[in-house]
C-alpha positions as CSV (number, residue, x, y, z in Angstrom):
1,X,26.6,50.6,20.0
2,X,23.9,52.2,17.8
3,X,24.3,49.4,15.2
4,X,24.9,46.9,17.6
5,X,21.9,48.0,19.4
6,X,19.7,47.5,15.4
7,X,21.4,44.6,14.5
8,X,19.7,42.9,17.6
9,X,16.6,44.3,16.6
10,X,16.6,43.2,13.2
11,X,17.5,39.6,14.5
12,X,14.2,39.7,16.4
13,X,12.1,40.6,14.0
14,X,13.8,38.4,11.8
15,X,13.2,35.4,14.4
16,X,9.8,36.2,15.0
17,X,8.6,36.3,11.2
18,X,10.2,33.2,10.8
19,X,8.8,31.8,13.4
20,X,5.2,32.9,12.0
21,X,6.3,31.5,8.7
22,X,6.8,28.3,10.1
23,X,3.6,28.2,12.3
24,X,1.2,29.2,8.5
25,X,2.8,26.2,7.1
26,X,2.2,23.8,9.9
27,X,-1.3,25.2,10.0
28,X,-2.0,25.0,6.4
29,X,-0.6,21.3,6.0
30,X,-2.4,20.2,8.8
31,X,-6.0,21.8,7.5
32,X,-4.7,20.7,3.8
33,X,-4.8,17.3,5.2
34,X,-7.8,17.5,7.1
35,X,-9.6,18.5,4.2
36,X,-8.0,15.9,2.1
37,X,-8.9,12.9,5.1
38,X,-12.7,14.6,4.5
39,X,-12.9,14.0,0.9
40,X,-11.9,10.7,1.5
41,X,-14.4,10.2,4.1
42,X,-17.4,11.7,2.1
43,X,-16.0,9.4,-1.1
44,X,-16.4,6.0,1.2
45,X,-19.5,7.7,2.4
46,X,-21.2,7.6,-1.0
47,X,-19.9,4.0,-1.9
48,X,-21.4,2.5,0.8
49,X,-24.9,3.0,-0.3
50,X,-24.9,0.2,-2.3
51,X,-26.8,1.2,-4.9
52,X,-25.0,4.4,-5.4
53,X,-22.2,2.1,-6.0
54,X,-24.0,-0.5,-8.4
55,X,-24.9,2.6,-10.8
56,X,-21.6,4.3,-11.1
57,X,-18.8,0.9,-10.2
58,X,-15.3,1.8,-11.0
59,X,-15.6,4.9,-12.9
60,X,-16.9,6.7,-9.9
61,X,-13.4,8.5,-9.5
62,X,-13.1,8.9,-12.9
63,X,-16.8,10.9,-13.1
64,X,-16.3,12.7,-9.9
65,X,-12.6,14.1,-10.9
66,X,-13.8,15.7,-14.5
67,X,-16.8,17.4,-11.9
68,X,-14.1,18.7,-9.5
69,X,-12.1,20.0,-12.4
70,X,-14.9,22.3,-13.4
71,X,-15.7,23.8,-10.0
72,X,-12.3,23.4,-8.1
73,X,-9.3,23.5,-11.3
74,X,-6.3,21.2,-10.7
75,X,-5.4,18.9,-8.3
76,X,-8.4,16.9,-7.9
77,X,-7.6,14.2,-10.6
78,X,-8.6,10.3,-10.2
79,X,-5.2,9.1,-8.5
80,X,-5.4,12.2,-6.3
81,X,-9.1,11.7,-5.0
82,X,-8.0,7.5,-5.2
83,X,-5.2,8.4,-2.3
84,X,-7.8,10.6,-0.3
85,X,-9.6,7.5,-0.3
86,X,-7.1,5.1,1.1
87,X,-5.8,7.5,3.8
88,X,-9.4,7.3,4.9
89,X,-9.0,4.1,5.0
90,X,-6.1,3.4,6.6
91,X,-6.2,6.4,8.5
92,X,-9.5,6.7,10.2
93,X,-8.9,8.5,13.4
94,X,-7.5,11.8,11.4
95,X,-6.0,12.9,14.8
96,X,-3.0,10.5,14.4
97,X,-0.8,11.9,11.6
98,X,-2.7,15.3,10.9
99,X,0.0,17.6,12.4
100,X,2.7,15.2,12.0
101,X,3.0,13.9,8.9
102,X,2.9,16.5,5.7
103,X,0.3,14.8,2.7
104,X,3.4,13.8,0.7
105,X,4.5,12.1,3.0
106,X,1.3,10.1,3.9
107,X,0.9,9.6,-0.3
108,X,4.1,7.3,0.1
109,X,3.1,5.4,3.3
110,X,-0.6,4.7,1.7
111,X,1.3,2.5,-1.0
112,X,2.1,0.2,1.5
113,X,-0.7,-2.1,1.9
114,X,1.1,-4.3,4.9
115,X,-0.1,-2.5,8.4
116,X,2.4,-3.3,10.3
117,X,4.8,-2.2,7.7
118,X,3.2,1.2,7.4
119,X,2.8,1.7,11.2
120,X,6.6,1.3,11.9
121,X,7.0,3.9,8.9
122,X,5.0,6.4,10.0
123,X,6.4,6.5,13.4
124,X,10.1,6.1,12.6
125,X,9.5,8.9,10.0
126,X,7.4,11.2,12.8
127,X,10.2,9.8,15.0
128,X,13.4,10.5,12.5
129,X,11.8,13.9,11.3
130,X,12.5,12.7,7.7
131,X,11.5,14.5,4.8
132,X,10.0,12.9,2.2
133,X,12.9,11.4,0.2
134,X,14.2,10.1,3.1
135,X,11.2,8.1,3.7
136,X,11.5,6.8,0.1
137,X,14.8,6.1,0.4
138,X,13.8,3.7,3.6
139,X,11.3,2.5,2.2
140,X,13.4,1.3,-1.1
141,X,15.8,-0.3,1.2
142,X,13.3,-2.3,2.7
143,X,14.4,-1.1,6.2
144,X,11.2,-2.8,8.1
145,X,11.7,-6.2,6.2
146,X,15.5,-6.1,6.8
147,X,15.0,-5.2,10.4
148,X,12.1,-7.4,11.1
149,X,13.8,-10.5,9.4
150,X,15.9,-10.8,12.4
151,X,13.4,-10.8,15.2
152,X,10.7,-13.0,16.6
153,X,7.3,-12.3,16.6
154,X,7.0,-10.5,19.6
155,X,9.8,-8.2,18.2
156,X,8.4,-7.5,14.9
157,X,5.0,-6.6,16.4
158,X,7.0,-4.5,18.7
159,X,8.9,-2.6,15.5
160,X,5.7,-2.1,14.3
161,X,4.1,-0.4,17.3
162,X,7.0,1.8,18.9
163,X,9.0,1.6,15.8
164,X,13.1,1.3,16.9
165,X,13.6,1.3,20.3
166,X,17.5,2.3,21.3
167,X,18.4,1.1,24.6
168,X,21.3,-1.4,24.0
169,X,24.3,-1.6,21.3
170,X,22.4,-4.3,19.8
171,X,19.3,-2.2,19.0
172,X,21.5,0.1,16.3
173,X,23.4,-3.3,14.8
174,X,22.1,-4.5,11.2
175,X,22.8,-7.7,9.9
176,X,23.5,-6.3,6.4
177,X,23.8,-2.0,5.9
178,X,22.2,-1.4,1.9
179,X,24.5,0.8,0.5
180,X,23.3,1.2,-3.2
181,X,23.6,5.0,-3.1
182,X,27.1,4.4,-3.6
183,X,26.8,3.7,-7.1
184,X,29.3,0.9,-8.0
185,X,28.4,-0.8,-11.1
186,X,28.0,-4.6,-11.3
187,X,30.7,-6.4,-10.6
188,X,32.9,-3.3,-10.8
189,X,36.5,-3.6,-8.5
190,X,37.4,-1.0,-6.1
191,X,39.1,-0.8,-3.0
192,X,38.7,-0.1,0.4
193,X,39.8,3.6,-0.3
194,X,37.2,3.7,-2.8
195,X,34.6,2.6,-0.8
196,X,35.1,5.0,2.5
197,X,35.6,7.8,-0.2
198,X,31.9,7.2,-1.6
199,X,30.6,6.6,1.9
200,X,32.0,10.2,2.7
201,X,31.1,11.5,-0.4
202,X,27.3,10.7,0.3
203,X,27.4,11.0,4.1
204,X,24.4,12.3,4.7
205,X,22.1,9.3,3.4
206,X,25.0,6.8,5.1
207,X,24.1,8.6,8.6
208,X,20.3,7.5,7.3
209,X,21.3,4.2,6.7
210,X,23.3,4.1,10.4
211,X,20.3,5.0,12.1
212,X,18.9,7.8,14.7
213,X,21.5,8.5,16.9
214,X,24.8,8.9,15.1
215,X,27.4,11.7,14.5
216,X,30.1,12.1,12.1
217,X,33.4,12.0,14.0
218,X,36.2,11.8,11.5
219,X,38.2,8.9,9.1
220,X,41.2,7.5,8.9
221,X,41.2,8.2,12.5
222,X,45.0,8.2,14.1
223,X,46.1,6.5,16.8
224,X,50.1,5.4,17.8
225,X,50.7,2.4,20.7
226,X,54.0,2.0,21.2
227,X,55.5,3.8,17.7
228,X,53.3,1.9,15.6
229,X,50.9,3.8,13.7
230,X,46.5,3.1,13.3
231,X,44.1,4.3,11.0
232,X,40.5,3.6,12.1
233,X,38.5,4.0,8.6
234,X,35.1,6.1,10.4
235,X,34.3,7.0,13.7
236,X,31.3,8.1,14.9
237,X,29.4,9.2,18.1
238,X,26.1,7.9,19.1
239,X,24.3,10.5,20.8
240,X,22.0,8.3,22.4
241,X,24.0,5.2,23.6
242,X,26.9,7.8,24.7
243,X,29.8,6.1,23.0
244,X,31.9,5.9,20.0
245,X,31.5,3.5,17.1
246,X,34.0,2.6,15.3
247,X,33.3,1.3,11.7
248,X,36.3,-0.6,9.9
249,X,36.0,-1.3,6.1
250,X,36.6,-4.5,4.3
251,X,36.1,-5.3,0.5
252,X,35.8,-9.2,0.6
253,X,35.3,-11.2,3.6
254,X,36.1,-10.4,7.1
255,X,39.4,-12.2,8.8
256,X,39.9,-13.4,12.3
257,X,43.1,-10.9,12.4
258,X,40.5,-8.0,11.7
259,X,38.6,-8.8,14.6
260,X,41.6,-8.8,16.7
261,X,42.5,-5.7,15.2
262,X,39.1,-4.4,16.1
263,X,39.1,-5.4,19.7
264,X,42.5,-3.3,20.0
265,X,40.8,0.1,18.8
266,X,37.5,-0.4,21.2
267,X,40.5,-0.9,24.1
268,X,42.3,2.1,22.8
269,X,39.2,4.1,22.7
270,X,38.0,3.2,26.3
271,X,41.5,3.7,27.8
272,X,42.1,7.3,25.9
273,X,39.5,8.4,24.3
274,X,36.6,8.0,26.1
275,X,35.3,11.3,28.5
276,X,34.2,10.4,31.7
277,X,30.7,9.9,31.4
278,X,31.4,7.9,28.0
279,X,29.4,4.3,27.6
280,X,32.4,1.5,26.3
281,X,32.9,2.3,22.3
282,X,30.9,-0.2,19.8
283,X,33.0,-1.6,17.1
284,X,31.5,-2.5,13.8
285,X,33.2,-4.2,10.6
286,X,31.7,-4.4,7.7
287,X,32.3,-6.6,5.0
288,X,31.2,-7.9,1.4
289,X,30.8,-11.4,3.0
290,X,30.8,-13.1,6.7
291,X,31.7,-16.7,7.8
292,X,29.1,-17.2,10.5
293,X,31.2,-19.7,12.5
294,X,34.6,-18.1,12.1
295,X,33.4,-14.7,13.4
296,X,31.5,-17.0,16.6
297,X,34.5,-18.6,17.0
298,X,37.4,-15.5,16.6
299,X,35.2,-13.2,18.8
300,X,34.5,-16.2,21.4
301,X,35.1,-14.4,24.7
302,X,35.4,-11.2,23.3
303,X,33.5,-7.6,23.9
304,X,30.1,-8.4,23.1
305,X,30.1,-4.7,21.6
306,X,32.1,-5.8,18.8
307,X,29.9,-6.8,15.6
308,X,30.6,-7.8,12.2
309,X,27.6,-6.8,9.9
310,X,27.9,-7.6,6.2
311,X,27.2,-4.5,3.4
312,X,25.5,-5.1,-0.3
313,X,25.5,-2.0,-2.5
314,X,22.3,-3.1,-4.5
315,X,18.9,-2.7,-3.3
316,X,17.6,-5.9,-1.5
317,X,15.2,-8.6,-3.0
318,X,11.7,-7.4,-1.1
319,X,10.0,-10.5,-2.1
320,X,12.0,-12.9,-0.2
321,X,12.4,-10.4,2.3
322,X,8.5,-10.3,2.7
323,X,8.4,-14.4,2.9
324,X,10.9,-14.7,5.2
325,X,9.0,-12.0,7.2
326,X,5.2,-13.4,7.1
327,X,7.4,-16.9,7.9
328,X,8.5,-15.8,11.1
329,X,4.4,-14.2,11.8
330,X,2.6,-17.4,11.2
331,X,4.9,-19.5,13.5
């Protein structure tokens, strides 16, 4: 009882320490990036007196960081005081990241000179809680351009102001998943095996590249109607939507059989699996390639929760991405 009795005790204290812990580092990030947004502030400050400016041009950083080096050390070097500057800049009401956002991660979303871009970053990062290399990650994938390239432009203004929105099975679709964490060389074969292996191998930034939402439910998921035997390659729960998505892997291009093959484990799901206050299951395949008008015309009539959503395991082309994107703005 006695040990019982300290062992509660010491969980306590341990809970309450930890709890301080936590509450220093949120209050010295969020005065670490006050103080950054001020230097900033004072820097923009001093080059708009023009003739400030005129006398010391571009190597005002430059003279200013070997003066800060002498009275403050480290950590006040050119690039440093050049992205104090820009979050200034693109930051100026302090209020809206300063106890969100830690100042690596506002260093990665001042490279982005697009605002819409940034803005949907910063709030699906404040949003998504990710740390810092997630928000690389996303940002490599061109998740904003990819997502945006699908929309209107009422819809990409609208990812760029409340970031994604999940209220239908269509707002956690992609038209093409970017799964170069995988690792496959160019032009390298592998199978189907291969490929959910490496997916589960590197779950973790898979479930990034899903989306908010999902949960890891199992593969090669079993299921028997009438003797014969079904393997569902991933299944996952969506915390939000309330249902099950079932993900089915394919190497090449997608069939029409697959589809029908599909339709049968969202009707298994629904009729067995499903709990009560379960949403119908989404079903996604995902393939190397699609045929547009085969997939309209094999899933003609179907479930309208049944998507097939191509993969590429190299990192997209921004570029075009970005054309495509400022297309669709301008129209």
């Amino acid at each position: 009882m006695v040990d019982s009795e300290l062992d509660k005790l010491a969980d306590n204290i341990a809970n309450i320490v930890n709890q301080s812990k936590s509450q220093l580092m949120q209050a010295v990030n969020t005065t670490l990036v006050a103080t950054y947004w001020n230097i900033g502030k004072y820097i923009i400050e001093f080059e708009q007196q023009g003739n400030r400016k005129a006398r010391y041009g571009t190597a005002l950083l430059s003279s200013l960081a070997k003066l800060l080096r002498v009275k403050l050390g480290k950590g006040y070097s050119h690039p440093n005081l050049n992205n104090m500057r820009k979050f200034y800049l693109y930051y100026p009401i302090f209020q809206t990241v300063s106890d969100k956002l830690s100042w690596s991660h506002i260093c990665e979303l001042i490279t982005i000179d697009d605002e819409l871009e940034r803005n949907f970053y910063e709030k699906e990062c404040i949003a998504s809680h990710w740390n810092v290399r997630s928000l690389r990650r996303q940002m490599d994938s061109a998740l904003y351009l990819r997502l945006a390239a699908s929309k209107d432009k009422e819809g990409i203004l609208q990812l760029s102001q409340k970031g994604i929105v999940i209220q239908q099975p269509e707002d956690i679709i992609k038209d093409t998943y970017t799964l170069e964490f995988l690792g496959f060389p160019e032009k390298e074969r592998y199978s189907e095996q291969d490929l959910e292996q490496r997916l589960i191998d590197n779950l973790q930034t898979f479930l990034l590249e899903l989306g908010k939402g999902f949960t890891f439910v199992g593969r090669q998921y079993s299921l028997t109607i009438n003797n014969h035997h079904y393997h569902i390659d991933l299944v996952f729960y969506h915390r939000i939507l309330k249902c099950f998505v079932l993900i089915d892997l394919k190497r090449n291009a997608v069939k029409h059989k697959d589809i029908g093959q599909m339709n049968m484990y969202m009707g298994y799901f629904a009729k067995e699996e499903n709990s009560f206050d379960d949403n119908p299951p989404i079903g996604i395949i995902l393939s190397r390639t699609k045929d547009e008008l085969m997939v309209e015309y094999a899933t003609y009539g179907m479930d309208s929760q049944l998507f097939v959503s191509k993969y590429e395991l190299y990192l997209p082309n921004k570029e075009e991405l970005k054309r495509l994107v400022d297309g669709l703005m301008t129209k």
